[in-house]
N, C-alpha and C positions, 0 to 999 in steps of 0.2 A: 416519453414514457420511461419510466424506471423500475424496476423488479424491487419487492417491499425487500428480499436478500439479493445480495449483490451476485450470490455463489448461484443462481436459479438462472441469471443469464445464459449460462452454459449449459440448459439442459436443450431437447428436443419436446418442442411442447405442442399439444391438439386443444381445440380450443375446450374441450371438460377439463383437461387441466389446469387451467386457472382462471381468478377472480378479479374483480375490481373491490380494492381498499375505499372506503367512503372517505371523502376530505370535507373543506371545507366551501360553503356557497356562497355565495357572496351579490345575490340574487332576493326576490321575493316569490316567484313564479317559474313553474315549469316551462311554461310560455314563450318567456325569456329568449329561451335557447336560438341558436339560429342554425339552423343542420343545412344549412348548403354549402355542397360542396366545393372545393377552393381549387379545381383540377381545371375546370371551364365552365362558360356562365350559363349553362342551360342542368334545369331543374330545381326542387324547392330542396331535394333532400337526398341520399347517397343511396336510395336503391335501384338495383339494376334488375330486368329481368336478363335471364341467361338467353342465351343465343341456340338454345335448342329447337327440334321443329316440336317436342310436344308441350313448348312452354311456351314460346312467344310466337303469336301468329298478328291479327289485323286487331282483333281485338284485345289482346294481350296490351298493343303496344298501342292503341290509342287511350286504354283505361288507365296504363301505367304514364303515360305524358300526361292526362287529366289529373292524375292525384301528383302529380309531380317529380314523377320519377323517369326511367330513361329505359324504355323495350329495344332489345339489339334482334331483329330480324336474323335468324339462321342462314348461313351460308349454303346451306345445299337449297333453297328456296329460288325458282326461277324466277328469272330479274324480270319477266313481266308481270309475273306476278307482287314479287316486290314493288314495282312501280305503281300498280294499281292499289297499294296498301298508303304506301305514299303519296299519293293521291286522293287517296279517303281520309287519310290523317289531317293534311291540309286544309280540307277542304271541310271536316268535324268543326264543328262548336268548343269551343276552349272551357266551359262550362256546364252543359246543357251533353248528356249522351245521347247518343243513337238512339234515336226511338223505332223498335220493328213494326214495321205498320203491313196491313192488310186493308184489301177493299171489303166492300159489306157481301159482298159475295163469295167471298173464301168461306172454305169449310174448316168445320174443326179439326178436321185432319191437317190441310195446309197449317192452319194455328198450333199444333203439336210439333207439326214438323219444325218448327222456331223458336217455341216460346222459353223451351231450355236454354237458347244460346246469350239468356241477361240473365242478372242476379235479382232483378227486380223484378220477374213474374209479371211482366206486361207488355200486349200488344196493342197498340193503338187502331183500331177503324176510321179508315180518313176517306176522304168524298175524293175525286179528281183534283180538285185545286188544293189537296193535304189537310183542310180541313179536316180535325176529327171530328166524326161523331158518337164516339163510344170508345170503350177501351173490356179486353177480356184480359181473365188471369187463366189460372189451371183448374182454378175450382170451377170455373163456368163450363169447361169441357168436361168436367166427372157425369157417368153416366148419362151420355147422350150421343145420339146416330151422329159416327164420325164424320159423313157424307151433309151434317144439318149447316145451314148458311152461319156465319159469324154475327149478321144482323141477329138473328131471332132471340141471340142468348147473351150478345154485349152489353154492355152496362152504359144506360143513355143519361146516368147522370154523374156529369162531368164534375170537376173541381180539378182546374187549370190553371198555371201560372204563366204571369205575365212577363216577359223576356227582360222588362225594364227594373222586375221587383228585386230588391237587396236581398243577399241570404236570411237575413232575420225575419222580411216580411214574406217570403215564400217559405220559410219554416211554418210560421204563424200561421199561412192558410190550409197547410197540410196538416199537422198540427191539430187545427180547430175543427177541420173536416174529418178527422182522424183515418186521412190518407196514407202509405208510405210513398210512394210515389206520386208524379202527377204527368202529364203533358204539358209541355212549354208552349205557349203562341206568341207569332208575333204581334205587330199595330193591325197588319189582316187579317190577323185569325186565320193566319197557315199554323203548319205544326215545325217545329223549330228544336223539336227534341223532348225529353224526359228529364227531368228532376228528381230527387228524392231526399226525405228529409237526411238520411244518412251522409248525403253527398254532400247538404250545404253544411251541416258543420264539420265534416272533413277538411270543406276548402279554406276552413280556418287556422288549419296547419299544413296544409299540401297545396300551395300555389300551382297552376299547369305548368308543364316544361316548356316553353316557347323558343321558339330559334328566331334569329334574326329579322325577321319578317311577322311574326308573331302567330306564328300557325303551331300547332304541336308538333314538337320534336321526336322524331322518331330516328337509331343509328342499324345499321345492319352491319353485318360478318361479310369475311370473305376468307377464302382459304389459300393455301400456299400452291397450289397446282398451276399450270401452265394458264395465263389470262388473267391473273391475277391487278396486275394495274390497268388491265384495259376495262374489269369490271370496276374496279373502285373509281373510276374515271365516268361510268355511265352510272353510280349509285350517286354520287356526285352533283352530277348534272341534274337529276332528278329532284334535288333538293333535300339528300338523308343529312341528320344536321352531327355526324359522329361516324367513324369507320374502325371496324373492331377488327384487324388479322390475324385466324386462329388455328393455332393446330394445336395437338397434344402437346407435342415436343416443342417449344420456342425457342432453344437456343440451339437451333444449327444451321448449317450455310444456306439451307431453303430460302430459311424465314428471314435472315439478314438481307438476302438479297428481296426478298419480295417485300420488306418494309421497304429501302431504297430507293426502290421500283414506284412503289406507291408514292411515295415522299416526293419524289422528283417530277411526278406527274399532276398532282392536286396538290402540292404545296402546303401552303397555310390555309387556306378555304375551310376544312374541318378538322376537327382533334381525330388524333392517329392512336386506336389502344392497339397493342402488340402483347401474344399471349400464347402459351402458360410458361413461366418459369418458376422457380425454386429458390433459386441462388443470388445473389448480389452478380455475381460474375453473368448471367446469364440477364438479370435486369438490367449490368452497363451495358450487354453487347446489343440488349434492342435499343436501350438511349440511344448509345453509338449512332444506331443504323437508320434514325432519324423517327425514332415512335416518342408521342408524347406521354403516353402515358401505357406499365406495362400491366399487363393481366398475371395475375399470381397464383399458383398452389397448380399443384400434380396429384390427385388423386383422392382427394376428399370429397369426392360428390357422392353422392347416393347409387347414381346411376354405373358408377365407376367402378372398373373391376382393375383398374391398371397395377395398383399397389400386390395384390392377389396375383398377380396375373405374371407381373414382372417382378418385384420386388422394387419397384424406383419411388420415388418421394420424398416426401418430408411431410410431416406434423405442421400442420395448416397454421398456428399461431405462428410460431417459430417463421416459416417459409413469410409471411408477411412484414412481420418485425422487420427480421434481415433485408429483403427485398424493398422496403418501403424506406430504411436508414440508406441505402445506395440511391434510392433516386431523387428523395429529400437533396441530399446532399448535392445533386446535379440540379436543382431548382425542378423538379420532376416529380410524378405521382403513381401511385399503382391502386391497383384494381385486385381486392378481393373476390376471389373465382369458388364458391363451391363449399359445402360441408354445415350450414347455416339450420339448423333445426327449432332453433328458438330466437326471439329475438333481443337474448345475451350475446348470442353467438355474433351478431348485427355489431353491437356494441363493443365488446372486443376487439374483433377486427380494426374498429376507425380508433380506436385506442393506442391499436399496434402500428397503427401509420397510413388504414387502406382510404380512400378518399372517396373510395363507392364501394359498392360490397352486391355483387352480383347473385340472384339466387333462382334457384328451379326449381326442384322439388317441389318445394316449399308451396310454389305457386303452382305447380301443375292440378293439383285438386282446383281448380275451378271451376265457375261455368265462361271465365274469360280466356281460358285456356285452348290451344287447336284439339279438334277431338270431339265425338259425340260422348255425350252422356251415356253409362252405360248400367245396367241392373245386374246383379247378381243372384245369385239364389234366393237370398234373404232380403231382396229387395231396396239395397242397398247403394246406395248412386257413387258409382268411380269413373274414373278415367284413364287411361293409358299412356306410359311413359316410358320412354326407354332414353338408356348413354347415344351418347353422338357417339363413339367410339367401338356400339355394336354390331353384333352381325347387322341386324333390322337396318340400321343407318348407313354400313357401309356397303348396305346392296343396293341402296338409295341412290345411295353417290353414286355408286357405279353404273349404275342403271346402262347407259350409253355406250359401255365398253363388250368386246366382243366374251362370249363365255367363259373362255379358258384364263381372261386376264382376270375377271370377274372371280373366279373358283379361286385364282392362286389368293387374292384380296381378301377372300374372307377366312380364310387362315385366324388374321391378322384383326385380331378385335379383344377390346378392353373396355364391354359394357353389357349392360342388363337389357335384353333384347325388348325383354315384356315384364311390366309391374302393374301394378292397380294402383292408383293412389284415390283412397276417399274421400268425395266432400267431407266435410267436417261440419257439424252443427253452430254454426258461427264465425266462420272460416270456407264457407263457400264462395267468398267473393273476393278480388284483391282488393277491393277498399279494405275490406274489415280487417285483413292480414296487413295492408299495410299501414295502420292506423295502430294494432297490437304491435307492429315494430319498433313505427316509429315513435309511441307514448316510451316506447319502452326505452327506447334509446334518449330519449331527453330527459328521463328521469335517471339514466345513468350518467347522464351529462352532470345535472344537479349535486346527484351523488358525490362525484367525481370534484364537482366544483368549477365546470367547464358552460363556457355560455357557445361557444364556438367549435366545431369538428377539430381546427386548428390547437384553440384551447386545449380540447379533449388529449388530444396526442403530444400535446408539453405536457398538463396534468397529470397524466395516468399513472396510477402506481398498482402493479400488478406483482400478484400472490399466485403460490404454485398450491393445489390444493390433492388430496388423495381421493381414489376415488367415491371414500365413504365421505369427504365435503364436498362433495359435489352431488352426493346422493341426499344428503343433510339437506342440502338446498332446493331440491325438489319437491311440490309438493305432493303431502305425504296424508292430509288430515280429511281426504273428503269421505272415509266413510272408516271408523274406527267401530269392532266389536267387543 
């Protein structure tokens, strides 16, 4: 990457402050592109979910392995519980979602209590042997005794795909039946999962993340506290195919010692991220300290109040550039952490050198997200989110300590307790965000003149812009008077 003025290297930059210059393509198709990333060999494409509890939970990170991307399990999450996630990840369809099923006996209340938790507005009714026989949405539950059976108002006529058929020819049956979804069967006519036409031509550019064994990948956190190698040692054994160690601060004697620690115990078995730094100096010291790959940026997240709080940071573009030219140079990779609003901001990043580009916010409005679905006044469906660095989280963690250690800890926070973030009309799902990503990010590829992430990052030629071009480039024209 190179700045279109030589003199703009020297500034402090946030990713609204600059643009990608259009080159030349050397290509016929958006297509073309090939977004995997070059850090290690699991995933189709560089996005992360973040390691928060109200962003990545079971099915955070089984939807994010399906569309091809990488869910990092939160460190304050109990390891049995973690293991039972990995375990359902495993043991998931590489294709085919969770289908939430019901017997013909559940009531519409049972069916309410679930049907929120897909983006596809469907319950399957299935006999004993998972046979279905029917399938309800939300409209079948409008105005009717919530106590009434699931039989009496399910929908008995099927239109089902066969587990053997190609994306094109279970498009074509959905499609013709003018389905969005369906149930998958197998050769006996068990239920084997949900389909949806959305899905199959998503898997046209979002391969599943598979790990070595071919199950969907899923990595988890873990923090710098006392136990620290002896958990990554049992997240490990479990089969997590990635170990992300995280604190706010990543370059102090904790965190070197507790990468070490980890390094020296699991070895080479999975890729080691080590995180947050800022600095070149703070990315050699976790190389050093045996991390493969480090996590980047101090205080651009939504959720974050650290720059407010403390004064500490840097300018999320900048902090990448720098931090991504020290580890390049050590044959090494880092990880964009946080600040991602559009998916320019995606694009930029792997510009600057990041090789994945981790995000929250962004995806906490879901229905894949941990958290119930909730109403507002106006009827309005959000969800709940707050910083890992808040009071709400760090009462969390502390949970098991005695009061007064407890009272002094919560002092000590740098995040937004409670937020609402809104479905969005078209953006309730993470397919459909990660689809508006990632089109977006191949067509900056294009632009750029880049077929490769790799490419992208010798390519780039980046422009400082003021804040009225970056206002220019929004859009501006949907309702003029």
């Amino acid at each position: 990457m190179r700045f279109l003025h030589a003199r703009d290297a020297e500034l402090e930059l946030a990713l609204d402050d600059v643009f990608l210059v259009p080159g030349y393509f050397d290509g016929g198709s958006r297509l073309e592109v090939d977004l995997r990333p070059d850090d290690f060999p699991i995933g189709s494409h560089p996005v992360v979910s973040a390691n928060m509890n109200a962003v990545t939970g079971k099915r955070m990170a089984e939807t994010m392995a399906r569309y091809g991307g990488l869910g990092v399990l939160p460190q304050d999450m109990a390891i049995e519980t973690v293991q039972r996630i990995v375990r359902h990840l495993h043991a998931a369809h590489a294709r085919f979602d969770t289908a939430l099923t019901v017997s013909p006996e559940a009531t519409l209340r049972d069916v309410a209590g679930i049907i929120r938790k897909r983006a596809h507005d469907m319950v399957v009714v299935v006999d004993a042997e998972q046979r279905p026989l029917g399938i309800a949405t939300s409209h079948d539950l409008r105005d009717r005794d919530q106590y009434t059976p699931i039989e009496r108002v399910m929908s008995r006529e099927l239109v089902v795909v066969r587990h053997d058929m190609d994306d094109r020819a279970a498009f074509d049956v959905m499609h013709g039946a003018r389905v969005k979804v369906a149930p998958v069967v197998g050769a006996d006519g068990r239920l084997l999962g949900v389909l949806g036409q959305g899905d199959v031509v998503r898997m046209a550019i979002m391969a599943p993340s598979l790990d070595a064994r071919g199950e969907l990948a899923v990595a988890a956190a873990i923090g710098i506290s006392q136990g620290t190698a002896e958990r990554a040692a049992a997240l490990v054994e479990m089969g997590v195919g990635g170990l992300v160690i995280d604190t706010a601060h990543g370059h102090q004697r904790r965190m070197l010692e507790a990468v070490a620690e980890v390094r020296a115990l699991v070895g080479g078995r999975v890729p080691l991220v080590a995180g947050n730094v800022c600095t070149p100096e703070g990315t050699a010291a976790l190389l050093d300290a045996g991390a493969d790959v480090v996590k980047v940026n101090v205080g651009p997240g939504a959720m974050c109040t650290t720059r407010m709080q403390t004064g500490v940071g840097r300018p999320s573009f900048t902090s990448v550039l720098h931090c991504a030219r020290e580890a390049h140079a050590r044959g090494k990779h880092v990880w964009a952490d946080g600040g991602v609003k559009h998916p320019r901001d995606v694009s930029l990043y792997l510009a600057a050198g990041a090789s994945r580009v981790m995000i929250g916010t962004m995806l906490a409005g879901t229905y894949e997200s941990p958290g119930d679905i909730r109403e507002d006044a106006q009827g309005r469906l959000y969800k709940e989110n707050y910083g890992m660095a808040s009071a709400r989280a760090v009462g969390d963690r502390t949970e098991g300590e005695d009061a007064f250690t407890r009272a002094k800890k919560s002092y000590f926070r740098e995040g937004i307790s409670t937020s609402r973030i809104y479905l969005r009309e078209g953006a309730q799902s993470v397919g459909a965000i990660l689809v508006d990503v990632l089109t977006g990010v191949q067509s900056a590829m294009t632009y750029v003149g880049a077929k490769t992430l790799p490419e992208l990052r010798e390519r780039a030629v980046v422009g400082v812009q003021t804040p009225s071009g970056y206002h220019e480039g929004t859009p501006h024209g949907a309702v003029r008077e």
